[in-house]
C-alpha positions in Angstrom: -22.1 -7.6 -13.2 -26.9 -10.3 -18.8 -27.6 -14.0 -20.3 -23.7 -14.4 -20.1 -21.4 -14.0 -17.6 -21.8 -10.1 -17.8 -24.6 -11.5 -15.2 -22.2 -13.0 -13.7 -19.0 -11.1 -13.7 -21.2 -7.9 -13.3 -23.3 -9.3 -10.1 -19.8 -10.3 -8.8 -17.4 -7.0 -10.1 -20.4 -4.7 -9.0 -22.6 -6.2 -5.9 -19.2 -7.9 -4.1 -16.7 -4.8 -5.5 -19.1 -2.2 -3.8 -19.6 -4.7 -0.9 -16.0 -5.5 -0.3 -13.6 -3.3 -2.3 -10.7 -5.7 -1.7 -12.6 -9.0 -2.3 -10.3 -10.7 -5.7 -7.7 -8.0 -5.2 -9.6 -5.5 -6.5 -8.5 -1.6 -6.3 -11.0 1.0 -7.3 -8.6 3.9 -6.7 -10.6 6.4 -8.1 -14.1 6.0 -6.5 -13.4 8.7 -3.9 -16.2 9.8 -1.6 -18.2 6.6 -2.9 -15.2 4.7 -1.8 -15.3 5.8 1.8 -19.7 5.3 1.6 -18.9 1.7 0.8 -16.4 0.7 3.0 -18.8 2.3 5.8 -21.6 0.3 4.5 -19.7 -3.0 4.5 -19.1 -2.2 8.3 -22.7 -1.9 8.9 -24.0 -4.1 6.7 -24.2 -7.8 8.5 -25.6 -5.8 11.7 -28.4 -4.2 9.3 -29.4 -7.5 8.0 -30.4 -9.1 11.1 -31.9 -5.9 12.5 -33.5 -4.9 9.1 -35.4 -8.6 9.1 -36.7 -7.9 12.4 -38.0 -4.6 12.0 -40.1 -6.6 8.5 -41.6 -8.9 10.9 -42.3 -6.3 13.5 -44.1 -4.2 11.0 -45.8 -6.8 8.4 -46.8 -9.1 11.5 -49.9 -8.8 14.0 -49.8 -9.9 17.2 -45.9 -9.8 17.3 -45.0 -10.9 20.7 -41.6 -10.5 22.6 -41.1 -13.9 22.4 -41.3 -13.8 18.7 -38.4 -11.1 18.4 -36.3 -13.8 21.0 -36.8 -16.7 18.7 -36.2 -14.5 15.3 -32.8 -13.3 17.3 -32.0 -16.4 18.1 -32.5 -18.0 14.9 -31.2 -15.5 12.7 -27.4 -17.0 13.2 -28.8 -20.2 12.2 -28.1 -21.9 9.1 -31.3 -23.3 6.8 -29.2 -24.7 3.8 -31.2 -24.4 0.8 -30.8 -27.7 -1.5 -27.6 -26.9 -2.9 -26.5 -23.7 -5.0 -29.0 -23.3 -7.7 -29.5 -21.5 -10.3 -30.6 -20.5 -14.1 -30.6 -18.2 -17.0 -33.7 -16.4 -16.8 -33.6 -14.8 -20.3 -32.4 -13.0 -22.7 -31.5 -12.5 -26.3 -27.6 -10.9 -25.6 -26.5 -14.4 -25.1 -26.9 -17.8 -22.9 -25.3 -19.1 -19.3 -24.4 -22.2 -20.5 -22.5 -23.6 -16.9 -22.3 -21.9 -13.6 -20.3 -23.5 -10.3 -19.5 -22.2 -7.0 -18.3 -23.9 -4.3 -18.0 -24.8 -1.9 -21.7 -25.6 -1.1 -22.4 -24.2 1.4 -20.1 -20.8 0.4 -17.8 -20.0 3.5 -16.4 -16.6 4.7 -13.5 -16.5 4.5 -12.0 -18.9 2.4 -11.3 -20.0 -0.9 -14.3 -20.1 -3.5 -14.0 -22.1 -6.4 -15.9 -20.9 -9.4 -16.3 -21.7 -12.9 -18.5 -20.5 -15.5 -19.3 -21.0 -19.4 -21.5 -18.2 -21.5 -21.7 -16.9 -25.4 -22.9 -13.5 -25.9 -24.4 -12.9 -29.3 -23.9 -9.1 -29.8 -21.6 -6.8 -27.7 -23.0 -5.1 -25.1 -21.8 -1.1 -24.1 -22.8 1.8 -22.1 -25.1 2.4 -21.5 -25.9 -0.5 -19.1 -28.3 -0.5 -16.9 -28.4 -3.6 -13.7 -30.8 -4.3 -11.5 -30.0 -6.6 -8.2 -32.6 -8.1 -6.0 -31.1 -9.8 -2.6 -33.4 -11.9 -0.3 -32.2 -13.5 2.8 -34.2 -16.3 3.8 -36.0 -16.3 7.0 -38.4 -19.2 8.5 -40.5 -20.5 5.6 -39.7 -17.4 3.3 -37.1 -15.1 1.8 -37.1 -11.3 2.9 -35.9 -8.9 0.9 -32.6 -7.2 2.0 -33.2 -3.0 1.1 -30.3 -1.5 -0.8 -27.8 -0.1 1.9 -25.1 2.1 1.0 -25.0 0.8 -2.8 -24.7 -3.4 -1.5 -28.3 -4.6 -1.5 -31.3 -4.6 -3.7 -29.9 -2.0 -5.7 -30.2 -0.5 -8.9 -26.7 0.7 -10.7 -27.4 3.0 -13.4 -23.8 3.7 -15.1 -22.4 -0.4 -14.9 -19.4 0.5 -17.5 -18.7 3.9 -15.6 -18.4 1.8 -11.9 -16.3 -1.2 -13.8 -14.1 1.4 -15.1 -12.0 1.5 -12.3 -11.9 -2.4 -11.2 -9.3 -4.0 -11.7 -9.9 -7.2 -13.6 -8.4 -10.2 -11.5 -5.6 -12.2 -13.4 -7.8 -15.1 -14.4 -10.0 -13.5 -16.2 -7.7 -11.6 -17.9 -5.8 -15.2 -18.6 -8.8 -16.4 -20.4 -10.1 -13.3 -21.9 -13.2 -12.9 -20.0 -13.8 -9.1 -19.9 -14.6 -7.1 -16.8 -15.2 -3.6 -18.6 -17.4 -2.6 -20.9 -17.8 -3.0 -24.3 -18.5 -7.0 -23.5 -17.8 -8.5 -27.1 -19.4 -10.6 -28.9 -18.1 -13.8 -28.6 -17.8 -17.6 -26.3 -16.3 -17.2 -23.2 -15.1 -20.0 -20.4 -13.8 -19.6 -17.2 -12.2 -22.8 -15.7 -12.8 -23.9 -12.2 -10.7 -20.8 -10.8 -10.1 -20.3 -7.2 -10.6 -17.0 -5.3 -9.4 -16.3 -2.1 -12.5 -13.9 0.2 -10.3 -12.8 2.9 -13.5 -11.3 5.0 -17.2 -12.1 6.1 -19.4 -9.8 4.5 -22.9 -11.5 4.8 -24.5 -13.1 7.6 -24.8 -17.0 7.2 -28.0 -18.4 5.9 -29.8 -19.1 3.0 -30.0 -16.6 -0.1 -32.0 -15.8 -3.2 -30.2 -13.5 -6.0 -31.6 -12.1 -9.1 -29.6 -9.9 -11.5 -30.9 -8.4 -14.5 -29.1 -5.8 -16.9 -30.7 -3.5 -19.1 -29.1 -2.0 -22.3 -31.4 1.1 -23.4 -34.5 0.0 -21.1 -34.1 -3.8 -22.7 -33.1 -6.9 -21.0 -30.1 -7.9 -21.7 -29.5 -10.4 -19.8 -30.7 -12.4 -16.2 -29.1 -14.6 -13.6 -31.8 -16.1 -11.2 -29.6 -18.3 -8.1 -30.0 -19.3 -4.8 -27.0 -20.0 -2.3 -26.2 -20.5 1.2 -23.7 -19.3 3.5 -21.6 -20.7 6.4 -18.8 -20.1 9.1 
């Protein structure tokens, strides 16, 4: 996991699930091979963003000098917090985001993450469900966009109710009957300020940009547009 939380709750049961399998206690027993992929890819994956940025710059940029790849290394640990987490419903007719809050601002790995979230979807969405994520990681003035590596990325997920299938829907969710598998029923849904606890560092720290948008037969369904930072 799209003008509801199925933005939400997909972006964070698909992108973070395939990231970091155990992320919210949850167990996708049945992934297999695709399983074993991820869990390779979350090992690689904050090497490959560093790396990936400075192969962008090395290709995009003339005149790249040695000293340019030493400062881009250097800074590429640093934290540039954006204004505060950010973000907005970017349209749909399925339904409307009507609250969204994480914190804490900036979001640190690992730790306890504080969320809470408000949406109303205004016809049930099923398979098939298409979702499309775009990650960028900010770097000097602008945001580069991070490739789709092993499934966690810019990636798009073809089959969203096949993958949430086999999640297993964290307890408050399930307390206040926000679904995490498809169909996602008509109806108003809120999710109290709920803490999770992220027992691992999957990203490297820094500023990012997020946009999720899911499909239902070739349509937009639904679109979450935020911006967030990271810190150890």
């Amino acid at each position: 996991m799209k003008k509801t939380l199925l933005s939400f709750s997909a972006v964070l049961l698909v992108s973070i699930a395939h990231a970091l399998p155990n992320v919210f206690n949850f167990e996708m027993p049945k992934i297999g091979s695709l399983l074993k992929d991820v869990k390779s890819s979350k090992n690689r994956f904050t090497d490959n963003v560093s790396q990936l940025l400075m192969q962008y710059h090395m290709s995009q940029s003339k005149g790249f000098k040695q000293d340019m790849i030493d400062q881009l290394m250097k800074t590429s640990g640093m934290r540039s917090q954006v204004n505060g987490f950010q973000w907005k419903d970017c349209g749909s007719a399925a339904g409307k985001i009507s609250s969204l809050n994480i914190s804490p601002d900036p979001i640190q790995f690992p730790g306890t993450i504080t969320v809470s979230v408000g949406f109303t979807l205004n016809t049930t969405l099923d398979k098939p469900l298409a979702m499309d994520v775009q990650w960028f990681k900010k770097s000097g003035s602008s945001y580069i966009k991070i490739p789709c590596i092993g499934m966690v990325g810019s990636c798009t997920y073809n089959s969203v109710c096949s993958i949430l299938a086999d999640v297993q829907c964290p307890d408050p969710l399930i307390q206040h009957g926000i679904p995490c598998q498809c169909p996602f029923k008509k109806n108003t849904y809120n999710l109290p300020a709920t803490d999770f606890e992220v027992d691992a560092a999957f990203l490297p720290e820094g500023d990012y940009h997020i946009k999720a948008i899911v499909r239902a037969e070739k349509t937009q369904a639904a679109c979450l547009d935020l911006y967030a930072s990271v810190a150890y």
